[in-house]
PATORRO-90507 format. One record per atom (N, C-alpha, C): x, y, z. Coordinates in steps of 0.05 Angstrom, whole numbers, plus 5000, padded with zeros to 4 digits. Layout:
// PATORRO-90507
XYZ
...
This chain:
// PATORRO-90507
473351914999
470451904993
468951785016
466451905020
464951825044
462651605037
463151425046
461151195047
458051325063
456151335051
453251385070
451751015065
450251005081
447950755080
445550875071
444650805054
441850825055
440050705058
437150805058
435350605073
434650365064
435750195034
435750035029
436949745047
440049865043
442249765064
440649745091
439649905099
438849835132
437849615130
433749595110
432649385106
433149125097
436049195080
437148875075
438948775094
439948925121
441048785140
439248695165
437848865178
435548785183
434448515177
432648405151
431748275137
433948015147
437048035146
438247845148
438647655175
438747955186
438947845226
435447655232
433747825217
430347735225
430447475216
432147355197
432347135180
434146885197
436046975206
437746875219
435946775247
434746905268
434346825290
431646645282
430146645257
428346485243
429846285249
431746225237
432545975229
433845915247
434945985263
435545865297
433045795312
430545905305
428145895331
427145615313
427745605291
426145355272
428345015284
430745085285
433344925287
431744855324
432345075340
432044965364
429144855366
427644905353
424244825362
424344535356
426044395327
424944125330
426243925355
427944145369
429044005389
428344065425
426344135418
424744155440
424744505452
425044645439
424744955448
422445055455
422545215483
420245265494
420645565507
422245635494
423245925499
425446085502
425446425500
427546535500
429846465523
428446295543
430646225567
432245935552
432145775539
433145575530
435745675511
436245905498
438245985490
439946085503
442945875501
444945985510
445146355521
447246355543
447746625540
450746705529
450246885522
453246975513
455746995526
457246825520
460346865550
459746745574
457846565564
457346355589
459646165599
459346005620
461545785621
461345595611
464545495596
464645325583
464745035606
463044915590
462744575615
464744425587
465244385576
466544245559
465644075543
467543805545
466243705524
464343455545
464543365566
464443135581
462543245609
460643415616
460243505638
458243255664
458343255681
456043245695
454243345702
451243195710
449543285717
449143365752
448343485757
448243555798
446043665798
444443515822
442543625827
441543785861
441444045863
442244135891
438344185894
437644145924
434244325926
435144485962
433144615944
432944925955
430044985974
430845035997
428445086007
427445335984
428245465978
427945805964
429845875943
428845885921
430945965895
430146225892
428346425904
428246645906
427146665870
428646875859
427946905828
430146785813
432146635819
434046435793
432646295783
433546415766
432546295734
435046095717
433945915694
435645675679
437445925665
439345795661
441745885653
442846095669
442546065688
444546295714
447046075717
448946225726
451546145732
451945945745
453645745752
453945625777
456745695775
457745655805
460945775803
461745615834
464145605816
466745475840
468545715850
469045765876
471446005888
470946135867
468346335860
467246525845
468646535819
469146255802
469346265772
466846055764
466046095737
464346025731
464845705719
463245415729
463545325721
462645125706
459945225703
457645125697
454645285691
452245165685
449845325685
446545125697
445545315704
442845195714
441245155689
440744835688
438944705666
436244755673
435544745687
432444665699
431444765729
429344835743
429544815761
425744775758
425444685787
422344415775
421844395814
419044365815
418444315831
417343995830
418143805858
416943555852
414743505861
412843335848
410643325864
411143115892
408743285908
408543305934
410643315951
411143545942
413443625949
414344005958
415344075970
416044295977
418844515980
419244365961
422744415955
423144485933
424744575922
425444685890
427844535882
427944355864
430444165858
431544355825
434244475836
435544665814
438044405801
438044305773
439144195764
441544415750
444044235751
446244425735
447944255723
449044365706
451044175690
453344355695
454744145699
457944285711
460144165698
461844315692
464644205676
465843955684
466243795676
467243465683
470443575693
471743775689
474843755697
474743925730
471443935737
472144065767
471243815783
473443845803
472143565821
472243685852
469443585855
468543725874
468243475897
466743535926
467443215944
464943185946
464342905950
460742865956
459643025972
460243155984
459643156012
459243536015
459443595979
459343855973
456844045987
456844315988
455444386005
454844755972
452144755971
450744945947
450245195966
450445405957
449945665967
448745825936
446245955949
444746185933
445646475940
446646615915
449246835924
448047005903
448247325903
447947495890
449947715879
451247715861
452847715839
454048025853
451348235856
451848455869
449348605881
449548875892
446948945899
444848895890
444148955858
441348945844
442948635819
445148515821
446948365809
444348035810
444847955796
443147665778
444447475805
442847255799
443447045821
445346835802
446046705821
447846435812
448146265843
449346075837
449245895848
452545815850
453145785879
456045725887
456345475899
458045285894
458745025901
461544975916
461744875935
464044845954
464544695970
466244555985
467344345997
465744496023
465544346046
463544336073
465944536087
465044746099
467144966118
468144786139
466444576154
467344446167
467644096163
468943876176
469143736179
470843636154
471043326145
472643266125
471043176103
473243256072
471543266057
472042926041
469142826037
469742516031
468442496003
469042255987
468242225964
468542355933
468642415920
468042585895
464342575882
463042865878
461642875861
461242785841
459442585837
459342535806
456942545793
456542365771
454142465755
451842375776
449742525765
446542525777
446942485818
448342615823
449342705852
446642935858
446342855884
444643125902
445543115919
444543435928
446143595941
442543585960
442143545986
440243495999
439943786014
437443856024
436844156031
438844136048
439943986072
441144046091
443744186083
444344166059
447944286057
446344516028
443944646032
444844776014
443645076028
444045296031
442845546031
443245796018
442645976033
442046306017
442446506024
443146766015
444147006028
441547086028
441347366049
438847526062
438747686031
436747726021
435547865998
435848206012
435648405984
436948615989
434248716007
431648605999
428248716008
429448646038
429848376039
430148366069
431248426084
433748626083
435848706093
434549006100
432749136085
432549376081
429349426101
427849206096
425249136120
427449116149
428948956153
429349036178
430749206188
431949346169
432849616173
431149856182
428949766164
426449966171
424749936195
425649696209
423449646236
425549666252
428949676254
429949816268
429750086274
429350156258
429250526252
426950626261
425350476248
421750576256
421150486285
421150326292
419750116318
421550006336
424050016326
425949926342
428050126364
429550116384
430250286402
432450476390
431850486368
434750736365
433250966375
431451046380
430751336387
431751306420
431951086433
433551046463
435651116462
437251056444
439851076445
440451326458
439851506445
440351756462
440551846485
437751776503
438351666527
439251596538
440351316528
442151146539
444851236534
445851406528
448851506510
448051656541
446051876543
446552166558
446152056591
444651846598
445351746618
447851566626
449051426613
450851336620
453751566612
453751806607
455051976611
454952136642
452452176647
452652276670
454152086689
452451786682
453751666706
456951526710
458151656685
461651616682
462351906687
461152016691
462652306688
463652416722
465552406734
467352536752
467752246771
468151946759
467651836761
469251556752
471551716731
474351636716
475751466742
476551546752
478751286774
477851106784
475151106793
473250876807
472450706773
471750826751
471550636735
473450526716
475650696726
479050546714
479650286729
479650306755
480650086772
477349916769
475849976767
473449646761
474149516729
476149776718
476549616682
478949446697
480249486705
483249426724
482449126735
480149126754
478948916769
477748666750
476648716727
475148616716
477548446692
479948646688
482048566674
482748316690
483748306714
485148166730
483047916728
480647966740
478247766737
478447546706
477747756689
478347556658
480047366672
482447506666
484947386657
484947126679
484547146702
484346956720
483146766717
479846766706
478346576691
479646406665
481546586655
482746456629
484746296639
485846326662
488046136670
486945926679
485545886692
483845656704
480745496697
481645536668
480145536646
478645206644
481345156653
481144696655
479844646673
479344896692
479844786725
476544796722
475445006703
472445076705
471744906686
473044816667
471344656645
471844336656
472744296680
472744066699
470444046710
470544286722
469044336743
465444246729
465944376703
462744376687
462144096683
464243986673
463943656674
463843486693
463443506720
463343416745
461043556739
459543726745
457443846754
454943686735
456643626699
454743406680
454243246694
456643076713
456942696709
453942746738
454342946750
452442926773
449843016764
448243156747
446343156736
445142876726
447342826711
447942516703
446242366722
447942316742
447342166765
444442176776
444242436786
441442586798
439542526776
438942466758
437842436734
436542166728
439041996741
439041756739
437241536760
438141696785
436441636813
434241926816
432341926800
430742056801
428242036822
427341676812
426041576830
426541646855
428641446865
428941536903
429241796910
429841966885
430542316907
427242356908
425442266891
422442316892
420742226915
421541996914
421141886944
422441896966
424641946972
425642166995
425042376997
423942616984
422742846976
420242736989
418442516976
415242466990
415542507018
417442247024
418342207059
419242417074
419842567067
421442847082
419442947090
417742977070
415343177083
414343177105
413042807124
412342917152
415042927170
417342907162
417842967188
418943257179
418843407161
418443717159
415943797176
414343667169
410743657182
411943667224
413243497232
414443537256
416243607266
417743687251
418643947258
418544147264
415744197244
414144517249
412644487265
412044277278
410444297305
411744217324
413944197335
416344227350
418244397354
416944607339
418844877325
419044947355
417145017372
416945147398
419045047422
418744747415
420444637436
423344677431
424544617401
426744667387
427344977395
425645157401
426945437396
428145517431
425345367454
426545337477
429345267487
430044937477
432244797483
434644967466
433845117443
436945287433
436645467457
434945627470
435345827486
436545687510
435445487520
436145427547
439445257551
439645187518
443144987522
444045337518
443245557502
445045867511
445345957528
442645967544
443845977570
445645747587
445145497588
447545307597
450645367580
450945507563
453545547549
454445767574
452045997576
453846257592
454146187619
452745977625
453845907650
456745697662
456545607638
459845417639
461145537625
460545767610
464545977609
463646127638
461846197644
462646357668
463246147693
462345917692
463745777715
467245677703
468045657678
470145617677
472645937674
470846037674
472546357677
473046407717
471946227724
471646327750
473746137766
473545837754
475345617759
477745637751
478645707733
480145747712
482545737734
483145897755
485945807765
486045497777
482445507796
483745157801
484044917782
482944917758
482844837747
486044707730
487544937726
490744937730
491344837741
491144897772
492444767791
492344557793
489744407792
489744177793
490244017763
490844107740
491744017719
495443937723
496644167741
499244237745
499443927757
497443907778
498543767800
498443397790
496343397768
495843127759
497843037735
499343337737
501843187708
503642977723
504742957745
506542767750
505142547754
503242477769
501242247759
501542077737
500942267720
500442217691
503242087682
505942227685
508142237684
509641927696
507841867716
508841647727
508141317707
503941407708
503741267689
505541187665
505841337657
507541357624
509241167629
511141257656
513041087656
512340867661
511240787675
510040427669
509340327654
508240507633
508840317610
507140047614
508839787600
506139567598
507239417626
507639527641
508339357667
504539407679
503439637685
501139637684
498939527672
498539487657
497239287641
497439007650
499738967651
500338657665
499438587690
500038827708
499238767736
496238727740
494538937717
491538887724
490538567706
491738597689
491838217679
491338137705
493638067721
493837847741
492237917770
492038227762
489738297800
487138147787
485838117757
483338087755
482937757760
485737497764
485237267764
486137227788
487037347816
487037317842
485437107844
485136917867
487436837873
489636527856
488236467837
488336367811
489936437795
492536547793
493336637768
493036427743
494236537716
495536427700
496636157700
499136207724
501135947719
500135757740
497735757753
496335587773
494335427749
493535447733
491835367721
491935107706
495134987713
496434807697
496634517716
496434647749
496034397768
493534377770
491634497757
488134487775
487734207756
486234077768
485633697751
483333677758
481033777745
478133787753
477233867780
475933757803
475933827822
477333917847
480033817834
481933837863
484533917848
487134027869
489334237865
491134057871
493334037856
496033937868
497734097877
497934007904
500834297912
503534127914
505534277897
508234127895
510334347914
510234247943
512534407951
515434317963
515434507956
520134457963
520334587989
521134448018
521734668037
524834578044
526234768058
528734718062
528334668096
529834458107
529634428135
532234548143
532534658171
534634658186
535334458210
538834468209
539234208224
537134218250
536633998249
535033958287
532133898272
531933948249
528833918248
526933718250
525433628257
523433438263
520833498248
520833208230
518333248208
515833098217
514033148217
512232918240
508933018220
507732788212
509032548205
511332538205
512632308204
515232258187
515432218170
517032308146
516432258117
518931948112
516531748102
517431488096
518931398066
521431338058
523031338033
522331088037
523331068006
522930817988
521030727985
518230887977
515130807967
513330897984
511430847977
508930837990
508930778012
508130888036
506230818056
504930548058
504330308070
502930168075
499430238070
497430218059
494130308060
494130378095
494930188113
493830198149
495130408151
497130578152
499130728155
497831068140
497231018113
497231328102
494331358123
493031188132
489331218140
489731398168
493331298171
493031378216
495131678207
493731718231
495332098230
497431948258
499232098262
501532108280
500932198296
501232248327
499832448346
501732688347
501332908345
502633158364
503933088384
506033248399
507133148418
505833418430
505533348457
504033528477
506433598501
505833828508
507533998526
506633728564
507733688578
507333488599
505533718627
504333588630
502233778656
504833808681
504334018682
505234078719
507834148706
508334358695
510634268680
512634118683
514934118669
517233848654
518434008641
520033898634
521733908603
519633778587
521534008562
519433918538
521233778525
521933588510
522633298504
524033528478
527733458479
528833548454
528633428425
528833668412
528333608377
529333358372
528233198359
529632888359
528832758375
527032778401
527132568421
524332458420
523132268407
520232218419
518732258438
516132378443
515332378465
514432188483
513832238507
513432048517
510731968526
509832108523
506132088528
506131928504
503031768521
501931498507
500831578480
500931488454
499631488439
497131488438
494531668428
492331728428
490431358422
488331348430
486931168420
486831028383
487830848375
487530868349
489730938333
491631018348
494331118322
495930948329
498430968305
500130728309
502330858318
503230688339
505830778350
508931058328
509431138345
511031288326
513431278326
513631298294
516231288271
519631418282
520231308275
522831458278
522731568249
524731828263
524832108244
526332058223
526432108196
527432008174
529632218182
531632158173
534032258173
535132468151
534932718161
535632988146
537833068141
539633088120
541333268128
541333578125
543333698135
543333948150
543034108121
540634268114
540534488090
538734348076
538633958077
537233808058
534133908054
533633888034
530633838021
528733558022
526433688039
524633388033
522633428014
522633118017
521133127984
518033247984
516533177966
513533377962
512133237993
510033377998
509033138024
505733137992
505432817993
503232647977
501632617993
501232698015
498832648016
495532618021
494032538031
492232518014
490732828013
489732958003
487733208010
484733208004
483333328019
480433408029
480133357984
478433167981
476533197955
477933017941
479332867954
479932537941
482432537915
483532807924
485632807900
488332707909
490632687899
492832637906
494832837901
């Protein structure tokens, strides 16, 4: 048997549903209902029993609306309560309540995402792509414009599609395709080996990769620097200027003296092109010279030491006693010799004695014999001297002692 409805049945189910959303719109109104958006949606996400509140702002919520999705790694885990502008303010603060068993890091970062082409908006929550993630989300948390943004809307994707197309150079392209064909075309091996060249080039840059990102950081620290001494390069820069200033009015003389030291250049390779064998020769001839030097060594050096203290050396400098010189000499006599003075042993001289000189013995007029070694003479002693000494007694090879005495400047 076939069951039909009739139009009774319709009106009494009808009647029931019209009754029912009555008494839901009556239930939610004493609790603050202010519209069809305040009712749940169907197969929404469950937040549980314990959720938090988050609050993310949006430069642009575009058209999301309360009760759109919020979602973690695209599951749903939550919904948009509210979204409110504050006063004096320019931001859209989108409130959501999110499941208490998702734990998200403070430091969370909100994305405005569209479900699909013509697809409803929602709202995606996620740990920062970069850096580390610190803290946990918790209740009445914001999410500050800086970590939150938005995908390009489908209008706006499709506007600049249309000002590429319309106003923008694709109608070049063609051009540019049919000219750069011509200018590859019979033209294959010269532009194989620049792909070849350009290969080798990369790859070269990539090896010495440290060497350039050194290089860039030396090139900072000196900016750095230059940056730093700004002042004085400004004022060396002032200062430069006059003598740039005279320079350029010296230019004339400057351009002379390069011409005239060019010509003094062509004239000393051509006088040394011309010399050039004597010049040898007499290089040949100055090597043993040279050769000799060497070998002397510091014996030279020494000799001009002692030519520059003539007649004074060094080891004289040890008898000089202020004004006057001591001479200490050693002579050796041979037998027969006669010392005159006569040198007196066992002390000093008498004062009457050192005052008188001894006379010379003189050759006899008309000649004579001359009186043998040893023999006193016989001519008279000069006026004033004292008769003379017998000869101190030498022996044969013996040494007499220093002669003391007195010399010209009162020394001894």
């Amino acid at each position: 048997m076939v069951m039909t409805r009739g139009p009774l049945a319709r009106i009494t189910g009808l009647t029931a549903a019209l009754g029912t959303v009555l008494v839901t719109a009556a239930g939610c109104g004493s609790g603050g209902f202010t519209g069809i958006q305040d009712l749940p949606l169907p197969g929404g996400a469950d937040v549980g029993d314990h959720p938090y509140r988050v609050t993310a702002q949006f430069a642009n919520v575009l058209n999301l609306v309360p009760q759109a999705a919020v979602k973690v790694n695209d599951v749903a885990v939550g919904r948009v309560t509210r979204i409110s502008l504050p006063r004096q303010g320019w931001t859209a603060d989108v409130m959501m309540l999110v499941n208490g068993d998702v734990r998200l890091p403070a430091n969370a970062v909100a994305q405005l995402e569209q479900s699909s082409l013509l697809g409803e908006k929602y709202v995606q929550l996620a740990a920062p792509a970069s850096g580390t993630s610190a803290g946990r989300l918790a209740e009445g948390a914001v999410i500050p414009m800086s970590r939150t943004n938005r995908n390009p809307e489908v209008e706006e994707v499709l506007g600049a599609l249309s000002l590429l197309l319309n106003g923008g150079g694709i109608g070049q392209l063609r051009t540019i395709t049919v000219e750069l064909n011509n200018a590859l075309s019979g033209n294959e091996p010269q532009v194989r080996s620049m792909l070849s060249r350009v290969d080798t080039l990369v790859s070269n840059l990539d090896t010495h990769k440290k060497d350039i990102t050194d290089a860039l950081d030396g090139l900072n620290r000196l900016s750095a620097t230059l940056n730093a001494h700004e002042r004085q390069i400004d004022t060396a820069l002032d200062d430069l200027s006059p003598g740039l200033t005279v320079l350029e009015q010296q230019r004339g003389a400057l351009v002379t003296m390069l011409r005239s030291l060019n010509t003094l250049s062509d004239v000393a390779v051509d006088t040394i092109d011309k010399s050039k064998e004597d010049m040898v020769a007499d290089l040949k001839a100055l090597a043993p010279i040279l050769r000799r030097l060497a070998d002397a060594g510091q014996t030279l050096p020494q000799s001009l030491q002692v030519l520059l203290t003539y007649p004074f050396t060094d080891a004289v400098l040890d008898a000089v006693k202020g004004d006057y010189l001591n001479v200490y000499l050693s002579v050796t006599a041979t037998p027969g010799t006669v010392v005159i003075p006569p040198l007196i042993s066992g002390g000093p001289a008498p004062a009457g004695a050192r005052q008188r000189r001894a006379a010379l013995p003189l050759p006899p007029i008309g000649g004579g014999t001359t009186p043998s070694a040893g023999t006193p003479s016989s001519a008279p002693p000069s006026s004033g001297s004292s008769p003379p000494t017998s000869p101190s007694p030498s022996s044969p090879g013996g040494t007499s002692s220093p002669d003391r005495s007195p010399r010209p400047g009162g020394g001894d």
